[in-house]
N, C-alpha and C positions, 0 to 999 in steps of 0.2 A: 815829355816822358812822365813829369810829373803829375799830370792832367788825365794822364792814359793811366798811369795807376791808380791813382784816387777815382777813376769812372769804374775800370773792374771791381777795385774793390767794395767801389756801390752796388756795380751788377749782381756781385759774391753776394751781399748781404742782404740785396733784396730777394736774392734767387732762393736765397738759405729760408728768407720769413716766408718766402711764397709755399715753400713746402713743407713748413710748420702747421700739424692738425689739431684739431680741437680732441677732448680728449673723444667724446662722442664719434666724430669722424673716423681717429685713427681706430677705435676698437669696434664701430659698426653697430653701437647701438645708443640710445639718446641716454647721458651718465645717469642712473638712479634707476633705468629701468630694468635692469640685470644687477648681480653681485659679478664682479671682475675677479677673478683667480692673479695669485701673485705674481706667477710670470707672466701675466697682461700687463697687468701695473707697471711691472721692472719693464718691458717692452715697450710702455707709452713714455715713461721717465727718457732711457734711451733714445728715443725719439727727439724727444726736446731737447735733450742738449748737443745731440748731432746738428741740429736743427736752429738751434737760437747761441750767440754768443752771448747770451745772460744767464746761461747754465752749464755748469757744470754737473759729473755723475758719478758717484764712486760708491764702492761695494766698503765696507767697515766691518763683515765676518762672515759667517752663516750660523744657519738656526743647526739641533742635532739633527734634522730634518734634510737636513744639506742644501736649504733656501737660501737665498743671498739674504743679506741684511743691507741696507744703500742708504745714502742721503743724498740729497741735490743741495746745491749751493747755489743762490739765486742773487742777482744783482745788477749794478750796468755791465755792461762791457768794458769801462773803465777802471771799473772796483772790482773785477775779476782781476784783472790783468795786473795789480797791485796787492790781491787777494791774500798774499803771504804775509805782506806788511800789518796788513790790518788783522788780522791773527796775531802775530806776536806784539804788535802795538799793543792790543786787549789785556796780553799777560801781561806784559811790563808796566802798565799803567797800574795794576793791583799787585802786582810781585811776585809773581808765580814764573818772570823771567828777568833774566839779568837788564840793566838799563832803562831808562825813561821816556813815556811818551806821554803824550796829551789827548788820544781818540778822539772823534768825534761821530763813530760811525758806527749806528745801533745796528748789534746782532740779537735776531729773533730764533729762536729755535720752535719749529712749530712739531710734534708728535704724534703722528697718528695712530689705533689702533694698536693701542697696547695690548688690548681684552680682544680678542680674534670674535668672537660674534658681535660684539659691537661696530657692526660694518662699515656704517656709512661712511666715516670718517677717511679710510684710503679712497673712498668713490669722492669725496670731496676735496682731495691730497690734491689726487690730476687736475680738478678744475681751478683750483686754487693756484696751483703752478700757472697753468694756460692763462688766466685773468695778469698775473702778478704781470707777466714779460709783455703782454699786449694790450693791456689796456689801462695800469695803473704803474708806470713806469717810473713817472714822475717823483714814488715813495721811494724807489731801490736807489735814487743817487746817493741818499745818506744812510741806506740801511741794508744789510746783509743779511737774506733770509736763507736758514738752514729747514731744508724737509725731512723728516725721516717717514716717508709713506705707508711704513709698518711697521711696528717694533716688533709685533705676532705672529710674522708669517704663518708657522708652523698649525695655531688655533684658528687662523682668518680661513686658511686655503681648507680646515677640517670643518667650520662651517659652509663656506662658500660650497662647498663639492657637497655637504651633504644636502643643502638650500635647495643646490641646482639640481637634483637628483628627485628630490620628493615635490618640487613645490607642482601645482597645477598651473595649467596655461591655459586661458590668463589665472594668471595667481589670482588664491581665495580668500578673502580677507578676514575669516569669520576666526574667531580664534580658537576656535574648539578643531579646529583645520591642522593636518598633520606636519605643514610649514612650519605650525608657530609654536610648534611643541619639540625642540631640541631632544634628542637621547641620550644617554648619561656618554658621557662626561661634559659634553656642550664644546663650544669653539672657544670659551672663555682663555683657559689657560694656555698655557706651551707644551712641547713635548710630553715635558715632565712633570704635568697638569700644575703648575706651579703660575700663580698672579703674577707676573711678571711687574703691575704696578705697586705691589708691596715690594719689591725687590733691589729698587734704587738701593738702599743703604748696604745691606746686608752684600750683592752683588753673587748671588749662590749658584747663576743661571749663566748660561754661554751667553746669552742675549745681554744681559748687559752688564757681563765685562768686557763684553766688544764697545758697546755702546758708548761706556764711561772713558773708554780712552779716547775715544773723536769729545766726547763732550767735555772733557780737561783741556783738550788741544782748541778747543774754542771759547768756554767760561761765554755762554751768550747770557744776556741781560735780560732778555723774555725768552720765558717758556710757557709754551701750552702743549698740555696734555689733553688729546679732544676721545672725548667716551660718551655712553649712551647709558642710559637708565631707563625705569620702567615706562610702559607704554604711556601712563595718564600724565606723567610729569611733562610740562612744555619744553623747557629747557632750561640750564644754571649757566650763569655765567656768573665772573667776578664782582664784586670785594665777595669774599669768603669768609663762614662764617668763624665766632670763639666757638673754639678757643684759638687764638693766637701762638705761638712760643714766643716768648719774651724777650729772644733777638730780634725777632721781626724789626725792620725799621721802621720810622713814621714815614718815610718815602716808600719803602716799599705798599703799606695802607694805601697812602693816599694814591700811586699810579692805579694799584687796585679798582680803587673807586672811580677815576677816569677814565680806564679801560671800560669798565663797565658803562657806565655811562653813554660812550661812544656806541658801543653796543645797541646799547637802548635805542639809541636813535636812528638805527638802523629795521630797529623789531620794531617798535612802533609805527613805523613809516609802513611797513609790511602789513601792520595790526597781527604778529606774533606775539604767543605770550611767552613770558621767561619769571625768574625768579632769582634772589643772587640773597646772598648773606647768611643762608639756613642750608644743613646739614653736611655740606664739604667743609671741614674745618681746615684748619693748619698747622697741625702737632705732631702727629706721629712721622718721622722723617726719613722716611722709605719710600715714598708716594712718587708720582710723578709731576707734583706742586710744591709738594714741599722740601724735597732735597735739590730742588734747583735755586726755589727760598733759603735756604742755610746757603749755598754756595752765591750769594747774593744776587740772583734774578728776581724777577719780579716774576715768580709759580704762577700758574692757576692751569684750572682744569674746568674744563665747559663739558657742559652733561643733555646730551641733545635723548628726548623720548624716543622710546623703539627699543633697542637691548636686543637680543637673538631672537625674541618673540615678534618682532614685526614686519621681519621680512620683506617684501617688497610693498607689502602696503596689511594693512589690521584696523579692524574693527574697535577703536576705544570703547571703554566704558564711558563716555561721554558722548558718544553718538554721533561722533565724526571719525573717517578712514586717515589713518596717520601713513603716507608715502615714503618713498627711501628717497622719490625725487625732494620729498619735502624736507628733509633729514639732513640731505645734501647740501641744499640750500643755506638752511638754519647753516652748519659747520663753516660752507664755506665765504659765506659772511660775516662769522667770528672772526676768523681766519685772517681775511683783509681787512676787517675792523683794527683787530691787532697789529697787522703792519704799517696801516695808517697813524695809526696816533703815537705808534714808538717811532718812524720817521718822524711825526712833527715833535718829538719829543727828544730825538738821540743826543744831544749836547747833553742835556739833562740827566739822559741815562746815563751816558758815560761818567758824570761827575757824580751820581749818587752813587752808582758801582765801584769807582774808586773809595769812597768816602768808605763803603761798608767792610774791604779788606781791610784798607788802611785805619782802622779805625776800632780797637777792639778794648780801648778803656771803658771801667767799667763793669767788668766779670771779676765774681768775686775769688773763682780758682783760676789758675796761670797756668799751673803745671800738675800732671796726674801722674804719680808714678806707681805701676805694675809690678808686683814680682809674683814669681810661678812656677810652674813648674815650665822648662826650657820651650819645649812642644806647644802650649798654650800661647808665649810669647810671641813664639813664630807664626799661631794660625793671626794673631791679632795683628801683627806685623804684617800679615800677605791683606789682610784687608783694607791696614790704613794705607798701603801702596795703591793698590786699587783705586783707591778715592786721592791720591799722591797728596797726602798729608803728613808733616814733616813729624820724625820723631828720632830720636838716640836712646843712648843708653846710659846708665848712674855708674858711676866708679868705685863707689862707697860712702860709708855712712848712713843712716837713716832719717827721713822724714817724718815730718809729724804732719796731721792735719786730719782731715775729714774722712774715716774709715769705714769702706765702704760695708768691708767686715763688721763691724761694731753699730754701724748706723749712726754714731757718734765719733767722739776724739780717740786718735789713735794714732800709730808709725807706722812704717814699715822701712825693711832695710834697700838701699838705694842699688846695692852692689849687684851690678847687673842687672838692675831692675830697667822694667822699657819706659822712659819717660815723653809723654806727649803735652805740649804745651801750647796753648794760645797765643803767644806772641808769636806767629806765623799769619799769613793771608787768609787759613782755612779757619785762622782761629775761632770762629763762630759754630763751624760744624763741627769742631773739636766739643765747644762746648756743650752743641746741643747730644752728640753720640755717649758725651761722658755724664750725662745730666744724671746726678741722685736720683733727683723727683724732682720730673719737669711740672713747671707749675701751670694751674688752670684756672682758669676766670669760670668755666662750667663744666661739669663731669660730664655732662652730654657731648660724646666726644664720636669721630665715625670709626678710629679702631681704639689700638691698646694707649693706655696712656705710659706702660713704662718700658722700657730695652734698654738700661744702663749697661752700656759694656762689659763693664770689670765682672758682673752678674753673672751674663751672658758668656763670656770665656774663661770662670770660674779662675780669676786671679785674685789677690790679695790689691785692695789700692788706695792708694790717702789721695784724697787730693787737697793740693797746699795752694794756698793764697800767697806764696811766694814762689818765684823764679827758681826752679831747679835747673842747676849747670844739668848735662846730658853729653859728657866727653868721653864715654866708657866705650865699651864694646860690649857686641850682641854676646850674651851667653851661649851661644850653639858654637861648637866648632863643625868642620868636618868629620866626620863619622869613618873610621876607618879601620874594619876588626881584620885581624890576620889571622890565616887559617892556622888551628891549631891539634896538632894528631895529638891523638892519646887521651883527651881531655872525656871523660866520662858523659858530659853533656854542659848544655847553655842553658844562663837564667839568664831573665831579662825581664825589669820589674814591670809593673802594669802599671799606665796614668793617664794613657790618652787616646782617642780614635787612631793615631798613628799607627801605636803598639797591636791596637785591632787588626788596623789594616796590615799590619806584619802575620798576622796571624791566620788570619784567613788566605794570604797569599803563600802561607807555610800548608797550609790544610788543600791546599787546591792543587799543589806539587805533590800531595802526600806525606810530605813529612808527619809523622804521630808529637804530637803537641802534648804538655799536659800543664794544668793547673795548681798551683796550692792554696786549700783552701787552708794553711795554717803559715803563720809568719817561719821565717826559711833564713838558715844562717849556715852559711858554705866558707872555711876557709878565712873567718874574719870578717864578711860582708854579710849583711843584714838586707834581708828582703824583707818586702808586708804582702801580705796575703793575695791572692790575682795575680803573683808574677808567674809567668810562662817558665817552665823545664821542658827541655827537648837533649832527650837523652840518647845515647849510642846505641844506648841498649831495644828500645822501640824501635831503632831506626836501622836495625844492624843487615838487612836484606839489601841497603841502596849504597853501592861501596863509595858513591860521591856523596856522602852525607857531611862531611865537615865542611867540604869547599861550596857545597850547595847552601847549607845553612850561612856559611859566612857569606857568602854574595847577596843572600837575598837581606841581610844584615842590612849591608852597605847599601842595599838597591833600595830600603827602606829608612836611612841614619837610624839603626838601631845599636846602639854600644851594648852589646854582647858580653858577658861575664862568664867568660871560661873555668869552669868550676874544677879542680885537680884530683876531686874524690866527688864520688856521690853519699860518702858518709858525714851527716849534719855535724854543726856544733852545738847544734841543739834536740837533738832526735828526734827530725823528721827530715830521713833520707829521702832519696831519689822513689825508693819503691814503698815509700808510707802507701798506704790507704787515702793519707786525705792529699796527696798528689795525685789529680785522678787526670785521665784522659781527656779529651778533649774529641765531643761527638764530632764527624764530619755531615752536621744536620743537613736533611733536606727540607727545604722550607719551601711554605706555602703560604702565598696574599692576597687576600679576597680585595675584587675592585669590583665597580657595576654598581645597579640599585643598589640602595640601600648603605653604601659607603659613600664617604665624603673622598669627592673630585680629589681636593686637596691635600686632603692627608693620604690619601692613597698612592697620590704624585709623590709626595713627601719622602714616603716610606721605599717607594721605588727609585726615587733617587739616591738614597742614600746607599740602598745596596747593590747600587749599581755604579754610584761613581766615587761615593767614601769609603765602605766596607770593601767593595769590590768581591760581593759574594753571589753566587747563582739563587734565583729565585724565582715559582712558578705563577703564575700572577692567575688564578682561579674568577671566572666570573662568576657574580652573584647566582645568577639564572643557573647554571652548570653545574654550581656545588650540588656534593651527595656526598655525605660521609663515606660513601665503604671507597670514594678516591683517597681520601685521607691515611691507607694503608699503606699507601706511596710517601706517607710523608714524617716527619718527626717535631715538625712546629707549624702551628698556623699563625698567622699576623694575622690579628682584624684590626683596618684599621677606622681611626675616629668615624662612626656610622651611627645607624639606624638600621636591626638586623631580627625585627621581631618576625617580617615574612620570613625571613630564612631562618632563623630560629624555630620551626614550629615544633610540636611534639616528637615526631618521629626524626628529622634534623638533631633535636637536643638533646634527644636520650642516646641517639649515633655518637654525637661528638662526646660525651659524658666517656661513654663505651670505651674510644679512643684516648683517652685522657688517663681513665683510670688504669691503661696495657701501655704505660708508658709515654702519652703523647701531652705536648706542650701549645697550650694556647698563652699570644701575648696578645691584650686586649689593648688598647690605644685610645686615650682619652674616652668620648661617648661610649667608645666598645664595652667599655667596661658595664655602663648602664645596660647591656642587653644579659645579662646574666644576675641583675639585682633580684633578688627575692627570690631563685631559681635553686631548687633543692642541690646539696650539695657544691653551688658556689663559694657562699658565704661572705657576699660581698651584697650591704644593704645601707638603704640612704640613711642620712643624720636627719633626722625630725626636730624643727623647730618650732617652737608656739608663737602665733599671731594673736592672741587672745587681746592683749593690751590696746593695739591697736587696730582692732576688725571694728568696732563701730566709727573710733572719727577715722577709719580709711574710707568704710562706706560713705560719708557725708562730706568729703572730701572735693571740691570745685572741678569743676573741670578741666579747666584750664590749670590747675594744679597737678593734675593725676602725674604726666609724664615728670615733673621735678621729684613728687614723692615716690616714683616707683625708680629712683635712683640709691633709692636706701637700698635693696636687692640687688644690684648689679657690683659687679666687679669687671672693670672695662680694661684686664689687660694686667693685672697688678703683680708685684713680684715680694713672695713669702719665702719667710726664712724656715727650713724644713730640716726636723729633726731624724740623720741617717744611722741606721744599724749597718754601720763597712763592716762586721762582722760576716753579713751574708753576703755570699757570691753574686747576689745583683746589684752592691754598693763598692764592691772591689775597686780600689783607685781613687775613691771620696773620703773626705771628710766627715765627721758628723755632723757638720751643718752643711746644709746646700740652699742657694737659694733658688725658688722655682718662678718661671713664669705661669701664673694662674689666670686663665683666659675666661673665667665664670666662678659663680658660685656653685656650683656641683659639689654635693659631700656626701662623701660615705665613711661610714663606721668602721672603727678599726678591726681588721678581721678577727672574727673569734677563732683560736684553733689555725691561725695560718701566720704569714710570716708579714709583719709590718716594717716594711724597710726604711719606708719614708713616709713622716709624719709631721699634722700639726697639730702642736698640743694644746693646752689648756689656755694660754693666752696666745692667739696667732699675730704676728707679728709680717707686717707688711711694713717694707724700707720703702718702697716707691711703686707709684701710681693709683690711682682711684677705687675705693673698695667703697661701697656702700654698707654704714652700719650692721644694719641686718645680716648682710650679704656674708660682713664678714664674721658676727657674731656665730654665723651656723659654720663657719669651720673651725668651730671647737675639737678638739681630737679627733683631726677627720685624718684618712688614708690617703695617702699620696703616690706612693707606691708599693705595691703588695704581691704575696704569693700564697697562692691556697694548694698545698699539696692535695691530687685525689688519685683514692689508688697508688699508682705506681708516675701518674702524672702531673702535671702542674697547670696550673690557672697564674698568670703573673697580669697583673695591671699594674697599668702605667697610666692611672689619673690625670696629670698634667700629663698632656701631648711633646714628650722630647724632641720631636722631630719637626714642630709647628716650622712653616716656613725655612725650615733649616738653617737657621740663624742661632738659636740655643746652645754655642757649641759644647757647653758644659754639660746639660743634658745625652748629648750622643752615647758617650759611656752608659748608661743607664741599659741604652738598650743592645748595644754589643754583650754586656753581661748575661744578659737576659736570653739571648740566642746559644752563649757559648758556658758560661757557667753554671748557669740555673736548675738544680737538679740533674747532673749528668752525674746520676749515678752507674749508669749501663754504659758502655761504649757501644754500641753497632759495628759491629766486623765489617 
């Protein structure tokens, strides 16, 4: 009997390889010579692990697209079948689960296809599967390969369909060819035109907060993230270049260089060229290298030539056809490069990855503690969950130490404040997310060099070089207002995108809302300027108006203050004049030429899944002022808008502007109305006098160090606010702003300067070039130019960049709902 089983179950498993296909086979054409649409891909996946006892297949979410999102789990038969062990073995050996092990069994996590038109990489996903289970099996006894074949669906399947639709048969290589010429927006981003590989940290995208929960539940030791780059470049692989963060390990470095290495020896033998050490740095910790780096993998990311431009095959400027079959290749050769030498390395891996959790002496702050206003804690709270990094709460008393406020020595109070500490396993990404000013070996960096948190979520925070206890409790309670008849109406102060979002979803019921723009004292209680009043009296047609108000309270945790009069204690009732309405704006968002992909994304996501407010998204091409009579705000957002600006466009929109209409201009946007009669919004001129002749005579090989005095790559300025006007409502007067350039303009003459840098600019953290930052001398930050009956409002720094800023959001809720609403619209 037992002779007879064991022969079936040979029959079974030779019967099961026999009808395992290549991926070529299973999809009918040789891989590289088509773009495969995603549910091919998801269909060839399927296939194999029906097919092979070395794979497993599981779905981990969907895009807003409603695409599956999957990974394959690749190995022997043996290490499947034990497959749960060695998962939690991983965690417990770093601490991230209860109990002790010893691993010996490297996990690779390989990523394909973060950037949707950088294609080749899913076409190399399949063959890379098919190779690993048939032909190099020998690597998977000691190592566990994790695939995710797409992280883009949504951008891969908007280029592939549009690839498949235009290209010529046989495809043209020539580049001036309508293939290799993408239409705005490209396949780059996600739904939400949002980079999905700037988004590891922040985690603001459906895609990967699904993502980040499979990738907690496994903590793999290698990660590659495979992308493409311009057509001339050959291809990048590892060590990567400075700058470094200065957790990096020297084990991390040095696998670096071995990886590569191995690599090499695989391009050379081909006579491929590549290039490693120059322009992917290792800093900014969002990436899809570098936050697998903080979480102590060994990152990297491989950059094969081609990008959206090259289609199935292109014309270099070098005078050779670069193929996708070629592209293919290159990726999936990395691919098993990297699975081979972390097999022959996995003991190793596993004891440097131990070493790097366990291991966090040596940083000079332990514990960071936050306080704030309740709402800011909590957004900061749902993020460190996300990334499941441990934190509590202060009981009392106050700490001293490193303030992030001051830029120098300072306290703040502990009581209830959220404390986040490095003595945990994440301790390293703690410290890099909490970094003052992370530091650099070169400014030459590939994005921003600074995103300090406490900055970013506008709280107060020291961080101390000693151990704060954290035995307290969260400051939020349950939120729960009970309906109250009689009551004249609800305040309800202003602070945060929450209170927005309460607000907009009061305006979309109908409820009549109103504002004050003067501080508000009811009863003994003290409000500041922005808190919402919603009164009986506007609302007296809807007889469910109390129980309505109070639910959607509760549907939003908004603590409500039932006011028992509408007569002030300071005389400004209920029916002042500077209590004003609250417009129910129609808005309008210019996307297409001429605006930027991403901030466009930006802006649409925001008011579509933060605000949760209706918006008509206008393309470039289509605009015509006299649609604008339908509308009472436009968003432009960060672009380039001189074709659609032209004479008869600018004097239309003027038109509209001065009959009551509302432009918010958005970073660049702002520059399309510089020098433009009646904006009053013009750059800061700086003199180069001093150093125009030795710039001229300057090396060449010098040029790119010296033209770092100009830049500003990312830096965060401390910005002086007028909370008196209705677009700083809920701030402080200082704010600190993420500055993504040197762009300066001059403080408006005749308009409103909300947000400024004055005389001496003052940057806490990241890289500003001299120069760069000499010319934001009292420059404008953000602004309002009344014209007419209408408004101009810029918003200089982009509040919405990436939507990670969240201290910025307010800025621009203001600015829709406060900002000049002198008229209501019936």
């Amino acid at each position: 009997m037992r002779l007879i089983l064991t022969g079936l179950l040979l029959f079974i498993g030779l019967f099961a390889q026999a009808q395992l296909q290549s991926p070529s086979d299973f999809l009918g054409y040789t891989i590289g010579t088509e773009f495969s649409r995603h549910a091919d891909v998801v269909r060839y996946f399927e296939h194999v692990a029906s097919n092979s006892d070395m794979v497993t297949y599981h779905q981990y979410g969907k895009t807003n697209e409603r695409r599956p999102l999957t990974y394959a789990i690749v190995s022997t038969s043996a290490n499947l079948a034990k497959i749960e062990q060695i998962r939690t073995d991983n965690l417990k050996s770093i601490g991230l689960e209860s109990g002790s092990a010893q691993p010996d069994v490297a996990i690779v996590w390989l990523s394909y296809n973060v950037h949707g038109n950088e294609a080749s990489s899913t076409e190399a996903s399949m063959q890379t599967l098919y190779e690993l289970i048939t032909q190099k099996k020998a690597w998977l006894e000691n190592t566990v390969v994790i695939i995710d074949p797409c992280i883009n669906p949504d951008g891969r399947d908007r280029y592939a369909n549009w690839y498949n639709q235009v290209k010529a048969t046989p495809y043209n290589s020539a580049q001036i060819a309508t293939e290799h010429n993408e239409p705005w927006p490209g396949g780059r981003p996600n739904h939400y035109l949002f980079d999905l590989n700037r988004d590891w940290a922040w985690a603001s995208q459906v895609e990967t907060q699904q993502r980040l929960v499979i990738y907690n539940q496994w903590m793999p030791h290698v990660h590659v993230d495979f992308h493409e780059q311009g057509i001339n470049e050959p291809y990048y692989f590892a060590p990567a270049a400075e700058p470094y963060h200065e957790i990096i390990s020297p084990w991390q470095r040095e696998f670096q260089t071995q990886i590569g290495k191995n690599h090499a020896k695989y391009f050379d033998a081909e006579g491929w060229l590549f290039f490693t050490r120059e322009r992917f740095d290792l800093l900014y910790p969002s990436y899809g290298d570098t936050y697998p780096t903080y979480m102590g993998a060994i990152g990297m990311t491989y950059e094969q030539a081609g990008h959206g431009r090259a289609g199935l095959g292109i014309d270099t400027d070098e005078g050779y056809e670069l193929t996708l079959v070629d592209r293919v290749a290159h990726h999936n050769t990395t691919g098993l490069s990297t699975v081979e030498i972390s097999s022959r390395n996995a003991a190793r891996l596993n004891e440097e990855f131990r070493n790097f959790f366990n291991d966090n002496s040596g940083m000079k702050y332990k514990s960071y503690v936050l306080n704030g206003h309740p709402d800011k804690i909590a957004a900061l709270a749902a993020l460190l969950d996300r990334h499941e990094i441990r934190y509590g709460y202060g009981s009392g008393g106050s700490v001293s130490g490193f303030s992030y406020t001051e830029n120098g020595s300072g306290s703040v109070s502990a009581s209830g404040a959220l404390i986040v500490s490095t003595n945990q396993p994440k301790g390293k990404m703690v410290k890099v997310l909490f970094d003052p000013d992370a530091k650099l070996s070169t400014p030459l960096t590939y994005d921003i060099t600074a995103w300090s948190i406490p900055h970013a979520y506008g709280l107060e925070c020291v961080a101390s070089t000693s151990l704060v206890s954290a035995n307290g409790t969260a400051p939020i309670a349950n939120v729960i207002n009970q309906v109250v008849i009689g009551t004249p109406g609800y305040i309800l102060p202003w602070n945060s995108m929450q209170d927005a979002a309460f607000l907009s979803d009061l305006l979309a019921n109908d409820v009549k809302v109103r504002f004050s723009e003067k501080d508000l004292s009811f009863a003994g209680r003290q409000f500041k300027k922005g808190s919402l009043v919603i009164t009986k009296s506007d609302n007296r047609q809807n007889p469910d108006f109390d129980a309505l108000v109070t639910s959607m309270a509760n549907k939003h945790g908004r603590a409500l203050f039932a006011s028992p009069t509408s007569f002030s204690d300071n005389g400004t009732d209920f029916g002042s004049p500077d209590i004003k309405l609250v417009p129910k704006n129609r808005i309008a968002v210019l996307k297409g030429d001429g605006t930027s992909s991403l901030s466009y994304g930006a802006t649409w996501h925001y008011f579509e899944t933060q605000l949760n407010y209706p918006i008509t998204s206008i393309d470039t091409d289509d605009f015509s002022t006299d649609a604008l009579a339908n509308f009472d705000i436009l968003v432009m957002p960060s672009g380039w808008y001189g074709r659609m600006l032209n004479g008869n466009n600018l004097d239309g929109l003027k038109s509209w502007i001065r009959d009551g209409g509302k432009v918010i201009a958005i970073g660049g946007a702002a520059g399309a109305f510089e020098g433009k009669d009646g904006f009053g919004i013009a750059s800061n001129e700086t003199s180069d006098d001093e150093d125009e002749d030795s710039s001229k005579l300057l090396p060449y090989d010098q040029r790119e160090q010296d033209y770092v005095k100009n830049m500003i790559t990312g830096a965060i300025y401390q910005v002086s606010v007028d909370n008196t006007h209705p677009m700083a409502f809920g701030y402080d007067k200082d704010y600190f702003s993420l500055k993504l350039g040197g762009t300066s303009y001059k403080l408006l003459d005749g308009g409103f300067n909300v947000g400024h840098i004055g005389e001496e600019p003052n940057s806490v953290s990241g890289f500003s070039g001299e120069k760069a930052k000499a010319g934001l001398k009292n420059s404008l930050v953000f602004g309002e130019q009344r014209m007419g009956r209408g408004s101009v409002v810029y918003l200089v720094d982009d509040v919405l960049f990436r939507s990670f800023w969240e201290n910025g959001k307010l800025f621009m809720a203001n600015s829709i709902f406060f900002v000049n609403s002198n008229v209501f619209r019936l």
